[in-house]
PLY file of the C-alpha trace (Angstrom):
ply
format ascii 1.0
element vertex 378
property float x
property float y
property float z
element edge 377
property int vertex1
property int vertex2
end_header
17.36 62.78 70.68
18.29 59.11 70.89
19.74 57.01 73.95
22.83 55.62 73.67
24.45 52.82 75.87
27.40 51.36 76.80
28.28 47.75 75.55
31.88 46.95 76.85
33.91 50.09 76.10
31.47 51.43 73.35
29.11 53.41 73.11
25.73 52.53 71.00
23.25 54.65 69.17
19.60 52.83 69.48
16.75 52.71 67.31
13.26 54.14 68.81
11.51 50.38 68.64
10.24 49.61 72.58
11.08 45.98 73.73
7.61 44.76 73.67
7.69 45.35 70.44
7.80 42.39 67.70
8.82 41.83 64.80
6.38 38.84 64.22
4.28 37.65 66.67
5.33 36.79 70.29
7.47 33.75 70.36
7.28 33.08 66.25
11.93 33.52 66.31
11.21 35.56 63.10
13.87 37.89 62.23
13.21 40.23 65.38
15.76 39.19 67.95
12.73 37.06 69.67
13.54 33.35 70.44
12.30 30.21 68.55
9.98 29.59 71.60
9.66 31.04 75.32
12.88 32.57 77.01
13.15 33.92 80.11
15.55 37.09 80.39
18.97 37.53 81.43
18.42 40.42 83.37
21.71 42.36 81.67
19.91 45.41 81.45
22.39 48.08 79.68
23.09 51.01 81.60
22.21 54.39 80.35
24.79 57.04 79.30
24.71 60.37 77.52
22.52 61.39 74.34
23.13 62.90 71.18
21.14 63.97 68.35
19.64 61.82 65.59
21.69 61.96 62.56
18.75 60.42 60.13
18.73 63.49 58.19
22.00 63.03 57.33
21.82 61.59 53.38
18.88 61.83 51.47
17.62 59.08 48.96
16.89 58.57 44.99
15.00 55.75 43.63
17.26 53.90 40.99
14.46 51.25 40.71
10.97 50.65 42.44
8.65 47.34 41.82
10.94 44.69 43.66
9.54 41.37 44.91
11.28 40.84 48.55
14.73 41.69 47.67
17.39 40.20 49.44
20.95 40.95 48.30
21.87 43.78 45.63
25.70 43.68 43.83
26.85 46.36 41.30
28.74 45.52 38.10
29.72 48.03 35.82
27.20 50.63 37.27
24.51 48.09 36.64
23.08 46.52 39.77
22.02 42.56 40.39
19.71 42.25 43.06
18.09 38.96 44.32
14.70 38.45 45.14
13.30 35.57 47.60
11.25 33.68 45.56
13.79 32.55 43.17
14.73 35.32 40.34
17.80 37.89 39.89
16.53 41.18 38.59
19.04 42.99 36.72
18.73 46.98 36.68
20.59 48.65 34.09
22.27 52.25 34.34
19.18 54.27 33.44
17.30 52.37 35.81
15.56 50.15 33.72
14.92 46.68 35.13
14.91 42.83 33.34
13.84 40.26 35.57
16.07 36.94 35.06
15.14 33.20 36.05
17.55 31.13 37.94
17.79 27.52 36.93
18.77 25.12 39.61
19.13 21.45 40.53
17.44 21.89 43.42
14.71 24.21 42.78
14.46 27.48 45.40
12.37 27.08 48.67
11.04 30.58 49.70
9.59 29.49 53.02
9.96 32.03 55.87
12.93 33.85 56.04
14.49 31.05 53.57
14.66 31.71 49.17
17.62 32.99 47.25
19.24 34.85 49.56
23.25 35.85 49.16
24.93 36.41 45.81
28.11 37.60 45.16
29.71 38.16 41.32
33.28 36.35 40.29
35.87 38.93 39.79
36.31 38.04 36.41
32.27 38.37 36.37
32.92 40.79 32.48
34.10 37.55 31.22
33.04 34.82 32.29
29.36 35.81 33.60
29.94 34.09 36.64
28.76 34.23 40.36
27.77 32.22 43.54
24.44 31.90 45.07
23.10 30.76 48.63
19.53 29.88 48.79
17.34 27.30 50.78
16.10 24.23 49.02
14.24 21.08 50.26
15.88 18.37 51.19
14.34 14.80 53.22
11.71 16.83 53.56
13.51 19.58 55.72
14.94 22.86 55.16
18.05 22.83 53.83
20.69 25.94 52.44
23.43 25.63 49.53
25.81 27.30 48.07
26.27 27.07 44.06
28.53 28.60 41.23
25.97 30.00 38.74
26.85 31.65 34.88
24.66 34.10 32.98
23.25 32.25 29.75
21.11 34.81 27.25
19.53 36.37 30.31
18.99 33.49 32.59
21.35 32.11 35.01
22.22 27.78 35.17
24.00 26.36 37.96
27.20 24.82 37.53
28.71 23.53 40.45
27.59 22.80 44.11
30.35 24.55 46.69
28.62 23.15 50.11
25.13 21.92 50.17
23.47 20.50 53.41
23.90 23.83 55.40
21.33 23.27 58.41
18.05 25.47 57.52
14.62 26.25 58.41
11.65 28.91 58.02
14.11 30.80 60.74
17.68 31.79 60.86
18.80 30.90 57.45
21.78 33.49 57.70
22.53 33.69 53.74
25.26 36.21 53.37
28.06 35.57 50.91
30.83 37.90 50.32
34.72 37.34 48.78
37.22 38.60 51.35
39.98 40.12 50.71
42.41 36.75 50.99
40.30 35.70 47.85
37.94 32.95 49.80
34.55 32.96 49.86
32.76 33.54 52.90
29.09 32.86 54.39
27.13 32.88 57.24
24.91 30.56 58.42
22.13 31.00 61.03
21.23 28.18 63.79
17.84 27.56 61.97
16.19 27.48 65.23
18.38 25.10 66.55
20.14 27.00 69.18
22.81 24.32 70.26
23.93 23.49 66.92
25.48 26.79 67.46
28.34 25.60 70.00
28.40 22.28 67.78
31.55 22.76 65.13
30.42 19.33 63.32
27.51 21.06 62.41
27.57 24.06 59.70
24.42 26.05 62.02
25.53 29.06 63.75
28.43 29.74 62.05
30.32 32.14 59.40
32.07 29.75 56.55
34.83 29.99 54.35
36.18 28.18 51.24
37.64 28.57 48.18
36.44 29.38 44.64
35.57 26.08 44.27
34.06 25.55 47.17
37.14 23.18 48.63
38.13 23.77 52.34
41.50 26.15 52.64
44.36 24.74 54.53
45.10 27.31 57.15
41.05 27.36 57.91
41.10 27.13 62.04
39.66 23.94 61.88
41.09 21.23 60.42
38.79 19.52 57.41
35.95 22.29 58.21
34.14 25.03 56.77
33.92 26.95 59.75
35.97 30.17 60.52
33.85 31.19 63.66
30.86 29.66 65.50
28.54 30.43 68.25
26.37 32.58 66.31
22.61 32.90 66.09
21.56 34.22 62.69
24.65 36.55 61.17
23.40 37.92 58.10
26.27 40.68 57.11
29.69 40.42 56.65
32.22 43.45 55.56
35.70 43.96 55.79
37.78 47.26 56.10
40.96 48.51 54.90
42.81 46.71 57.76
41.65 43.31 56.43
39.75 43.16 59.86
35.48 41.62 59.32
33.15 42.80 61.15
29.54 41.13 60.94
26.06 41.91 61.72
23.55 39.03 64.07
20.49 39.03 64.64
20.32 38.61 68.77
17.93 36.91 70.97
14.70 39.12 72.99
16.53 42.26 71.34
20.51 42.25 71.81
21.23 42.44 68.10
25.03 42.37 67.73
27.96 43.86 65.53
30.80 41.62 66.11
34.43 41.72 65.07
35.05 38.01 63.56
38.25 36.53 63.97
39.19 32.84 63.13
38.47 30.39 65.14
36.71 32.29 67.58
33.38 31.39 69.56
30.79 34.31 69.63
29.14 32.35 73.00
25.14 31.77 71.17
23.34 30.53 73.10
25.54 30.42 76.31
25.64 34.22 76.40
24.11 37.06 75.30
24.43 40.99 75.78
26.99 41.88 78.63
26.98 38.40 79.50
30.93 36.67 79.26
32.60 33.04 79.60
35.38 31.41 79.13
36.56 31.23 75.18
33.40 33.47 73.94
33.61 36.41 72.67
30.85 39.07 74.08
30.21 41.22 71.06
31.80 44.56 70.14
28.24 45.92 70.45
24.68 45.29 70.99
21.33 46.80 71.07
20.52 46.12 74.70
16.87 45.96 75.00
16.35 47.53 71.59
15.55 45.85 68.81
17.89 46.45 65.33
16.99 43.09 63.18
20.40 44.43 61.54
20.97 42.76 58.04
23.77 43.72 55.26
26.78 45.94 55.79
29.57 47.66 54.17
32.39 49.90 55.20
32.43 53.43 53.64
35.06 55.33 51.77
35.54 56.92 55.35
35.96 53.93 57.07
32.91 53.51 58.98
31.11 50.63 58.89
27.41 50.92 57.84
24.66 48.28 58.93
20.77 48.02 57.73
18.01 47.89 60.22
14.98 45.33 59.25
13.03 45.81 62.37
14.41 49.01 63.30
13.79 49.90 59.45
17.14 52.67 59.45
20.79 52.98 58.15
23.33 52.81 61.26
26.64 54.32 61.21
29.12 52.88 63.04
32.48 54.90 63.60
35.02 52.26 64.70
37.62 54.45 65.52
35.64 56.84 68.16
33.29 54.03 68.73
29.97 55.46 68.23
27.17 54.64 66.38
24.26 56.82 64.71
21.25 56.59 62.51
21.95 58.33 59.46
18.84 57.08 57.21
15.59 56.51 58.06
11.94 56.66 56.80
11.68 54.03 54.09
10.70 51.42 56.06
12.39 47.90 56.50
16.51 47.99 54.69
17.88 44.75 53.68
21.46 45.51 52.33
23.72 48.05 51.47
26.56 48.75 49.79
29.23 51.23 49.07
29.92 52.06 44.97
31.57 55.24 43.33
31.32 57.16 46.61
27.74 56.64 46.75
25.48 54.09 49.44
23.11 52.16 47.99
20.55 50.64 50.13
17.34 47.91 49.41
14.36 48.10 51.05
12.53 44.93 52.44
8.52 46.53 52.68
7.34 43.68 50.37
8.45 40.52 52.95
5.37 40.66 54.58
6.66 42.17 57.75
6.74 45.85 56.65
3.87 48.43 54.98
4.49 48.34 51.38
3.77 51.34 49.10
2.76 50.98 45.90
6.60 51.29 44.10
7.41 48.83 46.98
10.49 47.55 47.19
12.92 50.09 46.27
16.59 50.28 44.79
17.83 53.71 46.65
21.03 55.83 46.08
21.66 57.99 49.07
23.48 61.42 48.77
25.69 62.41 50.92
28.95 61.36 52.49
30.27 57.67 52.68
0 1
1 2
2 3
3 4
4 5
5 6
6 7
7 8
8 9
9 10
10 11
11 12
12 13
13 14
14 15
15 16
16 17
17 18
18 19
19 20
20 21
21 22
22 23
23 24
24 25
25 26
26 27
27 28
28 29
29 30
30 31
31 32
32 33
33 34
34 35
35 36
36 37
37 38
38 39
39 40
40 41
41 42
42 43
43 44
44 45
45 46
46 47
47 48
48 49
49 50
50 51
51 52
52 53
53 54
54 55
55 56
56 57
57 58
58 59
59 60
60 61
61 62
62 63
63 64
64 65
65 66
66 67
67 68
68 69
69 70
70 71
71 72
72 73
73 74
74 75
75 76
76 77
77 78
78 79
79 80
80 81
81 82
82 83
83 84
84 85
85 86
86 87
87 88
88 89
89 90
90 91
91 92
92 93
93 94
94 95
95 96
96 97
97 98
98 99
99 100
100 101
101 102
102 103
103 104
104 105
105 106
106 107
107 108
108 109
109 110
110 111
111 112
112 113
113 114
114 115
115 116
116 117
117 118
118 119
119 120
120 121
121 122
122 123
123 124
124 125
125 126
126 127
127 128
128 129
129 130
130 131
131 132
132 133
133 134
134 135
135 136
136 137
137 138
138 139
139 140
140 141
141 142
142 143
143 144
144 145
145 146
146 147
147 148
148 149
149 150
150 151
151 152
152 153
153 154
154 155
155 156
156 157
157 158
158 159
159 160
160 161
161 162
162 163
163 164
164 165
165 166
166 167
167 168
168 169
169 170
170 171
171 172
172 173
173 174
174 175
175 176
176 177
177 178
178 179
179 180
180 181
181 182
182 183
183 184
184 185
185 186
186 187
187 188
188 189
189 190
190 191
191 192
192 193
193 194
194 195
195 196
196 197
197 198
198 199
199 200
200 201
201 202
202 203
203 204
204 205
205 206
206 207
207 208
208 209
209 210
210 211
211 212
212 213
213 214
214 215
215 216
216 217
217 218
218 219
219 220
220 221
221 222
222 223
223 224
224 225
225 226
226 227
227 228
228 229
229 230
230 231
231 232
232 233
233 234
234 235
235 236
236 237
237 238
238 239
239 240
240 241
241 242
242 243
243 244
244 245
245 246
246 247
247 248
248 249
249 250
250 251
251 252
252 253
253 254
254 255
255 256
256 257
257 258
258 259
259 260
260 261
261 262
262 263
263 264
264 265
265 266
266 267
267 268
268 269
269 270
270 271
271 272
272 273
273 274
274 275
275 276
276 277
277 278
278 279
279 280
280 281
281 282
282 283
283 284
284 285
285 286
286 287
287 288
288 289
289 290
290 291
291 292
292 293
293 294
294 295
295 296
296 297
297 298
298 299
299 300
300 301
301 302
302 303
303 304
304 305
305 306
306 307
307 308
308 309
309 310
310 311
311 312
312 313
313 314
314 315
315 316
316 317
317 318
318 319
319 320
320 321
321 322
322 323
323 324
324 325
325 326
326 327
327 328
328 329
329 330
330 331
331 332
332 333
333 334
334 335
335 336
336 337
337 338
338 339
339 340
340 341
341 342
342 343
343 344
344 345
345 346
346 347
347 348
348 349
349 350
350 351
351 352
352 353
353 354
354 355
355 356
356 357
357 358
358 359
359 360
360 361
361 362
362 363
363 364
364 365
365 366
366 367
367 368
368 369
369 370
370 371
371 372
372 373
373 374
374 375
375 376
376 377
């Protein structure tokens, strides 16, 4: 049996990971929901409500493809999946399962320092003919951290940049964000994390803390909220999954602060209150989320909303498929036992998920990382 708790009007299925519990070591801001340095706690302790029975049982899971080096982001094409890895390559796994690993060639080369690397990729809907997609990674820059976002083609199995959308994105061995995804308007869409600057968050001149969203070509749309700006919502602490449903209505995934991990619903414009609140907290012109994890710690990563309309989000820390049901708001864990998931996504009525054992965070087995199908119902 798992508790679940009340956050606003909805009710919350949590993980089985105890607050003291880290994700790094104490204090390190790693992707764990702990701070860059020493907090002190809000004292919004969630109240308790009803249980109800673990649903992990629910799918079970196939390996498609084992042997992956810190995966971060997997796309299908065609039945074929593209899946990047941190340190700087694309592999490629064909449908019998057979993998090619592909370099990236960049003009700024990959930095795979904590949580930063290649990170987000999403394919051009013309991707069949013209080989085309969009990358986020981190790269150095003055000798920081920086993040970018590029348009990339497929060249006899290797894949050259060709233009730069947005470059200087605020980054850092913490809270790189890295999530890109084409909504449904056509624009493309990605979040960036505060990179451990918390107060860049509430900042709208700066690009930390916030979910973006341009064009194809990386120009800024007209009817953005903002005039001149990237951002479509700020006050965010590390966001790292975006999905949309049938409504047209995004929902995202954040990594929160000494647990708290949030699913939010994102709406232009709007302030998600990090770091001015947190939890249960509320203020004027922030959004509280839709829910959190109270004192529980998720480390929730990519999402995607099922052929049944329920919006599915990977656990990192609390290493577990969650099930949200936006309509009866509940939530349940309906995968589990593979460790540390990274993304998923929903293709031909079937959820794929990643696994993340290899980051140096998790206990890899030998076929470590793995490419898994789960059967059962989306």
């Amino acid at each position: 049996m798992k508790k679940i708790i009340a956050a606003g009007s909805v009710m919350i299925l949590l993980g089985a990971c105890s607050p003291a519990d880290n994700e790094e070591e104490p204090d390190s801001g790693m992707e764990n929901g702990a701070s860059s340095g020493p907090e002190t706690d809000s004292g919004d302790e969630p109240t308790d409500g009803n249980t109800i029975d673990d649903a992990s049982s629910a799918l079970s899971a196939e390996t498609i493809a084992s042997g992956l080096n810190v995966p971060w982001d997997v796309e299908v094409h065609q039945n074929s999946f593209y899946i990047t890895e941190r340190g700087g390559t694309i592999v490629h796994v064909n449908e019998n399962g057979e993998k090619e690993r592909q370099n990236i060639e960049l003009n700024e080369p990959v930095a795979a320092s904590g949580e930063g690397g290649l990170l987000g990729f999403e394919l051009a809907p013309d991707f069949a003919q013209s080989q085309e997609a969009w990358v986020y990674h981190t790269y150095e820059e003055d000798q920081s951290l920086s993040n970018r976002i590029v348009s990339v083609t497929l060249e006899n199995g290797t894949w050259q940049e060709q233009d730069v959308l947005v470059d200087g994105i605020p980054g850092g061995a913490i809270h790189n964000g890295g999530r890109l995804k084409l909504g449904p308007d056509d624009m493309l869409y990605a979040t960036a994390g505060d990179a451990g600057r918390e107060n860049a968050a509430q900042n709208r001149d700066s690009k930390a803390g916030s979910i973006l969203r341009m064009t194809q070509e990386g120009n800024v749309p007209d009817d953005n909220p903002f005039e001149g700006s990237y951002i479509y919502s700020y006050g965010h602490r590390n966001p790292q999954g975006i999905s949309w449903n049938e409504n047209g209505e995004m929902y995202s995934s954040e990594h929160g602060s000494n647990a708290r991990d949030e699913i939010n619903r994102i709406e232009a414009g709007a302030n998600y209150g990090w770091p001015e609140i947190t939890g249960n907290e509320s203020a004027e012109n922030m959004r509280a989320p839709l829910v959190h994890s109270g004192s529980d710690t998720w480390a929730p990563s990519g999402t995607t909303f099922g052929e049944s309309g329920a919006f599915y989000v990977t656990g990192l820390r609390g290493t577990q498929l969650m099930r949200f049901d936006v309509e009866n708001e509940s939530m349940e864990v309906v995968f589990s036992g593979q460790g540390r998931l990274r993304d998923v996504l929903q293709h031909d009525g079937s959820l794929y998920v990643i696994t993340n054992n290899t980051d140096g965070r998790g206990n890899p087995g030998k076929e470590d990382d793995l490419l898994l199908r789960l059967n059962g119902s989306s």
